[in-house]
C-alpha positions as a Python dict, from the first residue, in 0.01 Angstrom:
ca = {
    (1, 'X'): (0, 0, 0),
    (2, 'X'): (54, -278, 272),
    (3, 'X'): (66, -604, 148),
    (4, 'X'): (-51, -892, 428),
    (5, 'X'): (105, -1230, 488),
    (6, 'X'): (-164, -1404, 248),
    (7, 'X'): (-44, -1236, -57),
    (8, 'X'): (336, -1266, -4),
    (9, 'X'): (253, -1661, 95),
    (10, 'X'): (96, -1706, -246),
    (11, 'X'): (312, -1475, -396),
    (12, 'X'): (582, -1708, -263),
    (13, 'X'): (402, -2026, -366),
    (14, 'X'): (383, -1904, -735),
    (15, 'X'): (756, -1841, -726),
    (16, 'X'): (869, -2146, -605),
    (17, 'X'): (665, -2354, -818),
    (18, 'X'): (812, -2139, -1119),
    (19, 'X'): (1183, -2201, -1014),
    (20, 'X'): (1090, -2585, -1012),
    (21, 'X'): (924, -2548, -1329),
    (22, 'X'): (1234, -2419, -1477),
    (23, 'X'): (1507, -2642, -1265),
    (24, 'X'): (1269, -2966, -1422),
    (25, 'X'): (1422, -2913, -1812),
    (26, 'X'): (1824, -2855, -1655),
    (27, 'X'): (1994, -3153, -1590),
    (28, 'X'): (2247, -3092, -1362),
    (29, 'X'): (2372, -3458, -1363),
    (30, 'X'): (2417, -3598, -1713),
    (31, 'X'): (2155, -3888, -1729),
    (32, 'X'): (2233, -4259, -1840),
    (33, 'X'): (2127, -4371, -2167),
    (34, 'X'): (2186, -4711, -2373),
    (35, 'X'): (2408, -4632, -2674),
    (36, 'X'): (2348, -4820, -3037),
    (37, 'X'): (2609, -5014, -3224),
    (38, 'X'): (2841, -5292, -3086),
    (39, 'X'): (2913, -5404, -2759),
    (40, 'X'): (3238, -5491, -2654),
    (41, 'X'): (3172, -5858, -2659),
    (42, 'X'): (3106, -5817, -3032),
    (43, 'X'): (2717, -5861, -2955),
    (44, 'X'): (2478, -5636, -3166),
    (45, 'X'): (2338, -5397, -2943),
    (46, 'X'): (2092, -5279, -3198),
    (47, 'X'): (1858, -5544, -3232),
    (48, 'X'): (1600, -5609, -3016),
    (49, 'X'): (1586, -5910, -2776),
    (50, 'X'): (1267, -6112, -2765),
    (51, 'X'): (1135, -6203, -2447),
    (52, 'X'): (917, -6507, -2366),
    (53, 'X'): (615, -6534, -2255),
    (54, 'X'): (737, -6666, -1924),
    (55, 'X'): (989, -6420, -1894),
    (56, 'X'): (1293, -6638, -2032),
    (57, 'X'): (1556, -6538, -2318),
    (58, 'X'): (1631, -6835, -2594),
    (59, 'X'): (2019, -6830, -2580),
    (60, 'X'): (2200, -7014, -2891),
    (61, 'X'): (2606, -7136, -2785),
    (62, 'X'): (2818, -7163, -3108),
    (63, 'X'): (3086, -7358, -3041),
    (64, 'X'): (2954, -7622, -2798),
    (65, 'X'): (2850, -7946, -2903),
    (66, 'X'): (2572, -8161, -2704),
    (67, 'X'): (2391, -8063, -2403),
    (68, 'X'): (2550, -7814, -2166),
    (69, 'X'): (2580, -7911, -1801),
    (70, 'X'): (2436, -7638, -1565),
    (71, 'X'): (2393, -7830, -1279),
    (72, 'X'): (2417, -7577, -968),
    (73, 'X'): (2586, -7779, -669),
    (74, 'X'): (2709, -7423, -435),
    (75, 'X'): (2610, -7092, -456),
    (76, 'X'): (2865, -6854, -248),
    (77, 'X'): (3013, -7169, -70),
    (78, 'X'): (2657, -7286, 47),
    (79, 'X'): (2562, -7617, -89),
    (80, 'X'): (2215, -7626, -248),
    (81, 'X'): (1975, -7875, -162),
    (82, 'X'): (1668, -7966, -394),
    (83, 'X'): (1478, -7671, -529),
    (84, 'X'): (1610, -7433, -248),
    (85, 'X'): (1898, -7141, -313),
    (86, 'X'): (2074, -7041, 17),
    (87, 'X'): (1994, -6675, 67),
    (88, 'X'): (2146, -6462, 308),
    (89, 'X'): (1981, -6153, 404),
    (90, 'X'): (2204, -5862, 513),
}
């Protein structure tokens, strides 16, 4: 029986689909994941952070007494002027 170059096409279609089927569950490359329990800092990693609305985290200091000065004056060696960060594109 002669098979024509439609059926070994398919036929070759249907095979390589299989092989990525398979290859899909294999991870050849261990993947990345977040562990639980302690971070090296001592900061819970196991607790979730709340976001707000505007996309801002509420960060408590211990230790510090009074305001906090974060007044940005350079950024990279680039003075900063207003509202404006100096960005260089590369």
């Amino acid at each position: 029986m002669k098979t024509d170059a439609y059926t070994k096409s398919v036929l070759t279609v249907i095979a390589l689909c299989l092989v990525v089927l398979v290859l899909r569950g294999v991870d050849l490359v261990p993947r990345a994941t977040a562990g639980a329990g302690t971070a090296r800092q001592g900061i819970p990693t196991d607790r979730p952070i709340f976001v707000n609305n505007d996309g801002s985290i509420n960060v408590r200091l211990q230790g510090i007494e009074g305001p906090l000065n974060v007044n940005v004056s350079a950024v990279g060696g680039n003075r900063v002027y207003g509202d404006k960060l100096p960005v260089q594109n590369k």
